[in-house]
C-alpha positions in Angstrom: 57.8 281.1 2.2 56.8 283.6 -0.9 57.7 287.2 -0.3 55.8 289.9 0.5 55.9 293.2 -0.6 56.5 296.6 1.9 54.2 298.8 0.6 51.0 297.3 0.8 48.0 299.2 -0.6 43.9 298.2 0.5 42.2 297.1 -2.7 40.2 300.8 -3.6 44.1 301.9 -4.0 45.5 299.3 -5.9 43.6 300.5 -8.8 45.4 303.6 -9.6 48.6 302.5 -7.7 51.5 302.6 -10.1 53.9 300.0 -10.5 57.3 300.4 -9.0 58.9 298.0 -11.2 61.7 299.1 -13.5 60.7 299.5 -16.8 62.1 296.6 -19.5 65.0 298.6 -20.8 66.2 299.5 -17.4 65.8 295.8 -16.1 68.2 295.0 -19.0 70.8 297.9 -17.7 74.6 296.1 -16.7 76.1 297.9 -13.5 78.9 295.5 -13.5 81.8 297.1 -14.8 81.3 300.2 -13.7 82.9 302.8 -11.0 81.2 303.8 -7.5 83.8 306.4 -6.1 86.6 304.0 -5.2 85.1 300.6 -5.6 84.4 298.4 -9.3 81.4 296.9 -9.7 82.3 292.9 -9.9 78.7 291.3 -10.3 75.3 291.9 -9.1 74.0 290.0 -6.0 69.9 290.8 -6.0 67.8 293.1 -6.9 64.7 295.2 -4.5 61.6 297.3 -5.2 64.3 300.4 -4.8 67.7 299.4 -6.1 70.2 297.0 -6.9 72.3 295.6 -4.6 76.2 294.7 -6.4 79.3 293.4 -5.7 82.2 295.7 -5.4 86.0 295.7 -5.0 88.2 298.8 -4.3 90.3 299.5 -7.0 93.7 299.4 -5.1 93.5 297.5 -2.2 91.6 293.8 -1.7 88.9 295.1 0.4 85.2 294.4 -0.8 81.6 295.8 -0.6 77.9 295.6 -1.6 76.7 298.9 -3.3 73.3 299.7 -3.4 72.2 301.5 -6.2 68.8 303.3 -6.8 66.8 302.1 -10.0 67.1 304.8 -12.4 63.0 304.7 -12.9 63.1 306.1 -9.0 65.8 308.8 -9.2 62.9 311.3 -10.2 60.9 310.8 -7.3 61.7 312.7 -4.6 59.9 310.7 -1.7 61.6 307.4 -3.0 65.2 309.0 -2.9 64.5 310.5 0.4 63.5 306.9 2.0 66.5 305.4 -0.2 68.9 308.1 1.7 66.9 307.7 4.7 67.8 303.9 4.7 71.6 304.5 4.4 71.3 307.2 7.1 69.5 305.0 9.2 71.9 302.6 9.2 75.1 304.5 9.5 73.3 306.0 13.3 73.2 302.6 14.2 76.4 301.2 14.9 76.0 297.8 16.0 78.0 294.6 15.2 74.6 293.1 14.5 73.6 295.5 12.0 75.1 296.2 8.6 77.7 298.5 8.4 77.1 301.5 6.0 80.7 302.7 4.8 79.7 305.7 2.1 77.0 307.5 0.6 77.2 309.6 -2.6 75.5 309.6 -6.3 76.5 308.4 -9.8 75.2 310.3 -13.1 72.0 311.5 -10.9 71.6 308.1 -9.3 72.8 308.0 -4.9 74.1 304.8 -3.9 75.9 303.7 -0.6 78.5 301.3 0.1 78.2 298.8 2.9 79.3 295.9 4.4 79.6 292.6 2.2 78.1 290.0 4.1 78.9 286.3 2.9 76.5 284.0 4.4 72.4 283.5 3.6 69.2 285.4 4.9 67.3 283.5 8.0 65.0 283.1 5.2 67.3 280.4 3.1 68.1 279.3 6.0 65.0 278.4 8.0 63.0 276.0 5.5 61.3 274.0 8.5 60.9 274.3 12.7 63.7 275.2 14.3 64.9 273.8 17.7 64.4 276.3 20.6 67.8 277.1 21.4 69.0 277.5 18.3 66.0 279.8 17.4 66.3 281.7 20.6 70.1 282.3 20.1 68.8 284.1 16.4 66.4 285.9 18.4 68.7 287.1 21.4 70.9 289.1 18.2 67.9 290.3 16.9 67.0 292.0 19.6 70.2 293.0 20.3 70.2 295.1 16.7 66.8 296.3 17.9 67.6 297.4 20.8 70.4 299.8 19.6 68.5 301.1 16.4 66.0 302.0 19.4 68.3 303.6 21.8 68.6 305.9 18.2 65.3 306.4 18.0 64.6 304.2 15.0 61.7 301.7 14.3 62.5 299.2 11.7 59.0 298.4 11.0 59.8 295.8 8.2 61.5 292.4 10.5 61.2 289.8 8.5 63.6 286.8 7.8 64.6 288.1 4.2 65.8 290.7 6.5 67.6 289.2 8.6 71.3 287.9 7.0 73.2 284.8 8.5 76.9 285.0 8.5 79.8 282.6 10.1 80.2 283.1 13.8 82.8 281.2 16.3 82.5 278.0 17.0 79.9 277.4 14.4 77.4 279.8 15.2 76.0 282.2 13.5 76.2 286.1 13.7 72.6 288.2 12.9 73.4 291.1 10.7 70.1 293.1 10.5 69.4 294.9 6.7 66.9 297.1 4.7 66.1 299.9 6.9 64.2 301.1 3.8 60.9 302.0 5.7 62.4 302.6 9.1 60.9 305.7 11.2 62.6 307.8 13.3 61.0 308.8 16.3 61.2 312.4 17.6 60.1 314.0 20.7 56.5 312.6 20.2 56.0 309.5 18.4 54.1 310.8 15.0 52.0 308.9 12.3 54.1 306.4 10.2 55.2 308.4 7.1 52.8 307.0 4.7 50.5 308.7 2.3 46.9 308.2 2.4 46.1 304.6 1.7 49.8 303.3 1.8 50.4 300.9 4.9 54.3 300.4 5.4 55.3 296.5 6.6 55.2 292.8 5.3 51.3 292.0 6.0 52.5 289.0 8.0 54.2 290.5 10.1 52.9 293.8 10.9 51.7 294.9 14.4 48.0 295.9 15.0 48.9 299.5 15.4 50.9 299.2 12.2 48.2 296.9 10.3 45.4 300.4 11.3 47.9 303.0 10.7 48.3 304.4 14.0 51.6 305.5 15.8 54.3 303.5 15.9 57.1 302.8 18.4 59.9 300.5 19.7 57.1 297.8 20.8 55.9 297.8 17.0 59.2 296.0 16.1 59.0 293.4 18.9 55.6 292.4 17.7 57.4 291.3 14.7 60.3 289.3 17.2 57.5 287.4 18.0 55.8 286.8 14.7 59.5 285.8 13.6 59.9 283.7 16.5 56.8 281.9 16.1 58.1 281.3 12.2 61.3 279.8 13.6 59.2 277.6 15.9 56.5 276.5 14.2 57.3 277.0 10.5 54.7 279.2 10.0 53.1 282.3 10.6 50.6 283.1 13.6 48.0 284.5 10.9 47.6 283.3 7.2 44.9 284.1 4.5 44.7 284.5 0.6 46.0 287.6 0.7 46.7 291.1 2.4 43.3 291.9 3.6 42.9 289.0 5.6 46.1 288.9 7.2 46.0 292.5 8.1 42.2 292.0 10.0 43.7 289.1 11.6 46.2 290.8 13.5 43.7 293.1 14.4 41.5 291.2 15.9 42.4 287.5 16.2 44.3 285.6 19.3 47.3 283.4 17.7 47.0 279.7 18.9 50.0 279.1 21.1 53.3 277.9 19.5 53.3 275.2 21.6 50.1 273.4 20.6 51.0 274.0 16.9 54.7 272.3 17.8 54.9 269.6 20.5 58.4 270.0 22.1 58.0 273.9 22.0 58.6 274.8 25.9 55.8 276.0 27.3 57.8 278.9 28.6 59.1 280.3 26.0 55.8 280.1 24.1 54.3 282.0 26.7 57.0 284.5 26.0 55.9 284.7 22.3 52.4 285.2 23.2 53.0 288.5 25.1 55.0 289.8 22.7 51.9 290.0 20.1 49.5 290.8 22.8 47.4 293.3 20.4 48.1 297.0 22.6 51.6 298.0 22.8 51.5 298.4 26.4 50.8 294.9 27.4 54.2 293.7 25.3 57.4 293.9 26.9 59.0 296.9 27.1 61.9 296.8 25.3 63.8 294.7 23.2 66.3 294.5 26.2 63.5 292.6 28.5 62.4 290.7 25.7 65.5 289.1 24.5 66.2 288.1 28.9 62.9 286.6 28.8 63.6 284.8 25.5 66.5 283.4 26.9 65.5 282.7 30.7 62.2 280.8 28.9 64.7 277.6 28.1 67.0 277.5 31.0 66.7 274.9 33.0 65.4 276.8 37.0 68.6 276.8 39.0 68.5 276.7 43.1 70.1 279.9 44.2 74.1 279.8 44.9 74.6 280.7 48.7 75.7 284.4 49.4 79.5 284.6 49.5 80.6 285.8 52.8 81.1 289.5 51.7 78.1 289.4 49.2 74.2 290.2 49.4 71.5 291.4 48.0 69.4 294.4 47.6 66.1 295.1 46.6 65.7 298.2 44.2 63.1 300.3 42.5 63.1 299.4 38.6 64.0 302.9 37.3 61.1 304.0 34.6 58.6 301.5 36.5 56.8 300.5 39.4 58.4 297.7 39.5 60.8 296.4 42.8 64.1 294.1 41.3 66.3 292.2 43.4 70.4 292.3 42.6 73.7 291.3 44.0 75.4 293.8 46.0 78.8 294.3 47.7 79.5 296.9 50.2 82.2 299.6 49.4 84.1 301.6 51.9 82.0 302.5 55.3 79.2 304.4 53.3 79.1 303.0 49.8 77.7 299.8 48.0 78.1 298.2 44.6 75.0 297.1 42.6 75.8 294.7 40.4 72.8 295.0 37.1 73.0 294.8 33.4 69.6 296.9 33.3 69.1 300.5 32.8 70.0 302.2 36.6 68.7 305.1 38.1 70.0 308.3 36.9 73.2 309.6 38.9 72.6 311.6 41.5 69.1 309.8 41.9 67.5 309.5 45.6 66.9 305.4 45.8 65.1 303.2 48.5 66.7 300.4 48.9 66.1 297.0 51.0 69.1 295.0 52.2 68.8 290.9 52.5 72.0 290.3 54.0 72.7 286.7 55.9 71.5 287.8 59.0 68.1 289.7 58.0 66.7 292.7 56.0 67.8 296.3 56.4 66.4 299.2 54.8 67.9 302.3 54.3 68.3 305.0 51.2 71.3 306.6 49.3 72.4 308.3 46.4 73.4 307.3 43.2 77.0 308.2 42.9 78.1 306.8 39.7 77.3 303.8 37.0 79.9 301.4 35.3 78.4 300.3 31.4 79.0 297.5 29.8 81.9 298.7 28.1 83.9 300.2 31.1 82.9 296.8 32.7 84.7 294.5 29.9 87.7 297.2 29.8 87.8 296.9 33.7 87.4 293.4 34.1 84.3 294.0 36.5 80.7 293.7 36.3 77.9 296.4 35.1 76.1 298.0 38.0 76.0 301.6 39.9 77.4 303.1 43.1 75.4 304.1 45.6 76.2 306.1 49.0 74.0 305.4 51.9 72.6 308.5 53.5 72.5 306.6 57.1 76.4 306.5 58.2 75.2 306.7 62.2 77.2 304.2 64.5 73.3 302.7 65.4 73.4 301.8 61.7 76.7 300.8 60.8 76.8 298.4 63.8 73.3 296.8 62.7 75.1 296.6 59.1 78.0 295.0 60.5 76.0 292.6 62.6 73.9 291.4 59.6 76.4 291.3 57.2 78.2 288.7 59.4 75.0 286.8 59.5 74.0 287.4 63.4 70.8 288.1 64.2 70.3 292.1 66.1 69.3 291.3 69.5 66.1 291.4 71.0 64.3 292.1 67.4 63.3 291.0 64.9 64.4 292.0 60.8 62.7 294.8 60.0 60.2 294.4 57.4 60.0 295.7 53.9 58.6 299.2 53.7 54.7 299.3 53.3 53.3 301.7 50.7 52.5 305.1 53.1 48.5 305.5 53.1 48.8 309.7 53.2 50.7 309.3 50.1 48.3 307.3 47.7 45.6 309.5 47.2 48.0 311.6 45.1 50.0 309.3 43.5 46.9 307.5 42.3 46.1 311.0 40.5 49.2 311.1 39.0 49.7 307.2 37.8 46.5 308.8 35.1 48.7 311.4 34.5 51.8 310.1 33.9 50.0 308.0 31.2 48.7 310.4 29.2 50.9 314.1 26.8 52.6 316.4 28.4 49.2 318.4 29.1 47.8 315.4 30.8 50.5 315.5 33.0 50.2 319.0 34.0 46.3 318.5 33.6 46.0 321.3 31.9 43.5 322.9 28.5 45.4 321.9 25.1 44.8 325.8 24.6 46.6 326.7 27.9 48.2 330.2 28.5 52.0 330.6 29.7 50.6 331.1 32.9 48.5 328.1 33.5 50.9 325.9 32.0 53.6 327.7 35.0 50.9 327.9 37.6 50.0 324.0 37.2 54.3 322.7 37.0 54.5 324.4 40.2 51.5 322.9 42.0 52.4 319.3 40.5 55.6 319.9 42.5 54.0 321.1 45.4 52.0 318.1 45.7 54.6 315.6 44.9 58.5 317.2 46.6 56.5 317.0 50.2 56.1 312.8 49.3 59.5 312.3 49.2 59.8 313.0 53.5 57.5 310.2 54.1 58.2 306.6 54.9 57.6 305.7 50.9 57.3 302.0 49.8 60.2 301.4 46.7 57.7 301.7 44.3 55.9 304.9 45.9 59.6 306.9 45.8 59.9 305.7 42.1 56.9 307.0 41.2 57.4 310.2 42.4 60.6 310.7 41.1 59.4 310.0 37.6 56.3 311.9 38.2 58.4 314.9 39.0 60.9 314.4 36.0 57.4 314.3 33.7 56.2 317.6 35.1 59.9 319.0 34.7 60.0 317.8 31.1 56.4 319.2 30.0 57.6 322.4 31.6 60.5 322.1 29.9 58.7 321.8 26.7 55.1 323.6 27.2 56.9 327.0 28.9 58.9 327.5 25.9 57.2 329.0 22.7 59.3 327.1 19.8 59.5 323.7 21.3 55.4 323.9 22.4 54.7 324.4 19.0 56.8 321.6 17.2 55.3 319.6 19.8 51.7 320.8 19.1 52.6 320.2 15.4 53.2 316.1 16.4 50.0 316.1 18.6 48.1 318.2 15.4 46.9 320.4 17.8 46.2 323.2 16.1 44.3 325.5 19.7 48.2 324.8 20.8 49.8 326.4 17.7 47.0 329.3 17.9 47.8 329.7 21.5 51.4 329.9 20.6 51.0 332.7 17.9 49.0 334.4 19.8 51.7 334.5 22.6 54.4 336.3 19.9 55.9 333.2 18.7 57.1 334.9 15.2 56.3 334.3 11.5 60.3 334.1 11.3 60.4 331.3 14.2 57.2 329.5 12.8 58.9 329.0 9.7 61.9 327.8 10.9 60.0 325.5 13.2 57.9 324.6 10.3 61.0 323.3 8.3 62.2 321.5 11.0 58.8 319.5 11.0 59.0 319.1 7.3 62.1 318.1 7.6 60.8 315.2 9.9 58.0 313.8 7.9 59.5 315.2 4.1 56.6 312.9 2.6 54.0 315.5 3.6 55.4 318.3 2.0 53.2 320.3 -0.4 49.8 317.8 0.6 48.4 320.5 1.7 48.0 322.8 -1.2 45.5 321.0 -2.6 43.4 320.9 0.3 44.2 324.3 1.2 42.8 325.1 -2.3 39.7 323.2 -1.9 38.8 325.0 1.2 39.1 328.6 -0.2 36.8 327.1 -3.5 34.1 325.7 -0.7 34.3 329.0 1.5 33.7 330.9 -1.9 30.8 329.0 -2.6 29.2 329.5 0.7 30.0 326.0 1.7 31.6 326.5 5.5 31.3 323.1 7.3 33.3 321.7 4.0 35.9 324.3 3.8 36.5 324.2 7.5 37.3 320.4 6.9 39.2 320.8 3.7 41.9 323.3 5.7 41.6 321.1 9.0 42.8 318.3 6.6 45.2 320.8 5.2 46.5 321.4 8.9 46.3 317.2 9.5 49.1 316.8 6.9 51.2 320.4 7.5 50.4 321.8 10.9 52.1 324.6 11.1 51.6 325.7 7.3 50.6 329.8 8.5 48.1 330.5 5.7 46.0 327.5 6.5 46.2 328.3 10.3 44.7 331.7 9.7 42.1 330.6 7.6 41.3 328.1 9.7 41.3 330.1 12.5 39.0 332.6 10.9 36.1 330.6 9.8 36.2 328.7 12.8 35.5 331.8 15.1 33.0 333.0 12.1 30.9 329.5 12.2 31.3 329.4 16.1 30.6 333.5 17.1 32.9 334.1 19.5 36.4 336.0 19.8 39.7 333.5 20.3 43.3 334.2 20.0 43.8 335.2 17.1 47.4 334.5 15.0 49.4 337.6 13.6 48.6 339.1 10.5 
């Protein structure tokens, strides 16, 4: 399979696009030889679009690297240097034994390099020449995900899987171990999810296998990566790509708007299963893929194991059936009691927060039992292993009457309670829908969706309307709520808590305006008496953030003042919106825009300070 470039342009750009090959001289340079801090260059192992990539040894003891060194054409260009540091920063947050290790990061004669990990092995793109068979293929998937996963809990996006991208090294017992590279384009999230740091024109990704959202320029996310799990599972698979055409264009409008045909009719012998699994992860809209890369990789792997009949309960065991936290969602899980008042949920999933109200439902041998408790404590994955135990969380039930214990007792030991009948699973509470249906919209929309307030909304309304949410919601939580009921509105109340949390408070409302480019927010802010000296600061903090749209502005800023001179208003009020679009919170385009707007529209708004 050919390669495809990162940074792909549509056709009107390609025109004026310059190259970002190294000139001839340059291509001719010899790195080998030289020193990088405490390592000697021994020989070079590839070269990229940003740097070369060499073979290192440290100068007194036997331990060797790769060094990644930016092409000396690029050292001048600030935007490329930033992504080239950005890529070694990216990695060194992510510490993961299926991602790359980044050991140092410094610069030679002008020119930053970092030292990593020397990987001896091939990329899943030497290795996978034809269809590979499902296990193995979903074994190589499982890691991948697994490096995903934790670059996500970081808040990175990769947004450039691909098999060159993915290195193969020696594992036990002949398997091989995923390292995940080239975090050269990778986003970090924030607060809110902003645009992919690309100038006008510039898409970021492989065309092949780039999400819709990616392939249109829109916001990216978590999900945008594990769109390209399943175009790189469907690779391993089939031995091709879900969508093909004679070049980037085509490719691009195909994720866009065509439906892949199913791995499965492409390759007999592909499990129907697990080619179902691949199909939702490049359902076109985020939402409808799986969540995270967590619930992908289970799915992956539950898609080609054989259906197993249940193992009986051990005597002292159960089950019990738990609100997914983040979801709607109801999950069953083993469960062991401990002490009079406590039980043990046994989960490799994210729990509910400590200290958490659950609703829980009890199958124990002798019938179902619901009660509710409080989450008390969790044990991770790593306490587990150091333990000798499973993952999971404590809970302590809230009902410790006699009544209840005895009934425990009696259906723990598998007897039936006398003259009844197991009581049924809680029903969703009919008094309680109207308002959680109001707030299910909510909760799926910004933080002023969720308050259901005016982007433009005073201090006041924005307190006013947190404290009627929770007046609406804290009542719910005394009636007889269904599972999924109680976790709604427990997340709906941490929503309103967390747009309070960031509306109320003048600095972190306008950083978040900035993401949203919601410029009546960052008025309303001003206008509040959010300093010059705080918008600044907050302003380099954004800047900081998205460094490639630093000094955009000017030029549109300039524009605007030549239109408004000229007498032109509906242009210059667009040339400093677009001003505002790339640097929201830049103070001398705000006023202006500010101005004319209430000039071309006749009426008094806030105004920002002077």
């Amino acid at each position: 399979m050919a390669e495809c470039p990162t940074v792909v342009r549509p056709p009107e750009a390609r025109a004026s696009a310059p190259m970002t090959l190294p000139p001839s001289g340059e291509r001719a340079e010899r790195l080998v030889g030289q020193r990088f801090g405490s390592f000697m260059s021994l020989r070079e192992l590839g070269r990229g679009g940003m740097g070369t990539v060499l073979l290192a040894e440290h100068v007194l003891i036997p331990k060797r690297v790769a060094v990644k060194v930016l092409h000396r054409h690029l050292a001048d260009e600030p935007e490329l240097v930033s992504r080239f540091l950005a890529e070694a920063r990216a990695m060194s947050l992510v510490q993961h034994e299926n991602v790359v290790t980044v050991y140092d990061l410094d610069t030679r004669e002008g020119r930053p390099y970092f030292v990593m990990e020397y990987l001896e092995g091939q990329s899943l793109a030497a290795f996978a020449r034809g269809p590979l068979e499902p296990a193995l293929a979903v074994e190589l998937l499982a890691q991948v995900c697994d490096a995903l996963g934790a670059a996500h809990a970081r808040g990175i996006v990769h947004r450039d899987l691909k098999p060159a991208n993915v290195f193969l090294v020696p594992g036990n017992h002949g398997r091989h171990r995923v390292k995940l590279l080239d975090f050269g384009i990778a986003k970090r999230l924030i607060r809110l999810e902003g645009e992919t740091p690309t100038r006008t024109g510039v898409l970021m990704g492989t065309p092949e296998f780039m999400a819709p959202e990616q392939c249109g320029g829109q916001d990216v996310d978590a999900r945008t990566d594990l769109y390209a799990v399943g175009v790189l599972g469907y690779l391993l698979l089939t031995g091709t790509t879900p969508f093909c055409g004679s070049n980037a264009a085509e490719i691009l409008v195909a994720h866009l708007q065509q439906a892949p045909r199913p791995p499965h009719e492409v390759r007999p012998g592909i499990p129907p299963s697990l080619s179902a699994v691949l199909l939702r992860a490049l359902a076109k809209r985020p939402e409808a893929r799986y969540a995270t890369a967590a619930e992908l990789r289970s799915a992956l792997e539950a898609s080609i194991t054989p259906a197993r009949t249940p193992a009986p309960l051990p005597a002292a065991g159960f089950f019990a059936r738990v609100p997914v936290h983040g979801s709607l969602g109801v999950r069953e899980y083993p469960c062991e009691r401990v002490g009079r008042t406590g039980l043990f949920v046994r989960t490799g999933e994210e729990p509910p927060p400590v200290l958490a109200d659950v609703s829980l439902l009890l199958r124990l041998p002798g019938g179902e039992l619901p009660c509710t408790g409080k989450v008390v404590g969790h044990v991770t994955a790593e306490q587990a292993r150091a333990w000798n135990m499973v993952p999971g969380f404590g809970v302590e039930l809230r009902d410790a009457t006699a009544a209840f214990q005895q009934t425990f007792a009696r259906l723990l030991a598998g007897e039936k309670p006398p003259e009844s009948t197991p009581p049924a699973a809680p029903q969703d509470d009919a008094r309680a829908e109207p308002v959680l249906r109001e707030f299910r919209q909510r909760l799926a929309g910004d933080h002023y969706t969720v308050l259901r307030v005016p982007r433009d909304a005073d201090a006041d309304m924005v307190r006013s309307s947190a404290r009627d949410a929770r007046n609406r919601l804290e009542p719910l939580l005394a009636f007889p709520l269904s599972p999924g009921q109680r976790a709604l509105v427990q997340r709906a109340l941490g929503k309103v808590a967390e747009a309070l949390l960031v509306l109320g408070h003048l600095e972190r409302r306008v950083e978040y305006d900035a993401e949203l480019r919601n410029l009546d927010g960052v008025v309303r802010c001003l206008a509040a008496g959010l300093t010059v000296t705080a918008l600044e600061a907050c302003r380099r903090r954004y800047l900081a953030r998205h460094p490639e749209t630093e000094g955009h502005s000017l030029l549109h800023l300039a524009s605007g003042d030549a239109f408004r001179s000229a007498g032109r208003l509906p242009e210059a009020l667009s040339a400093y919106e677009a001003a505002l679009r790339v640097d929201p919170l830049h103070l001398e385009a705000l006023k202006r825009w500010h101005a004319l707007r209430v000039r071309m529209r006749g009426h008094a708004a806030p105004a920002p300070p002077r």
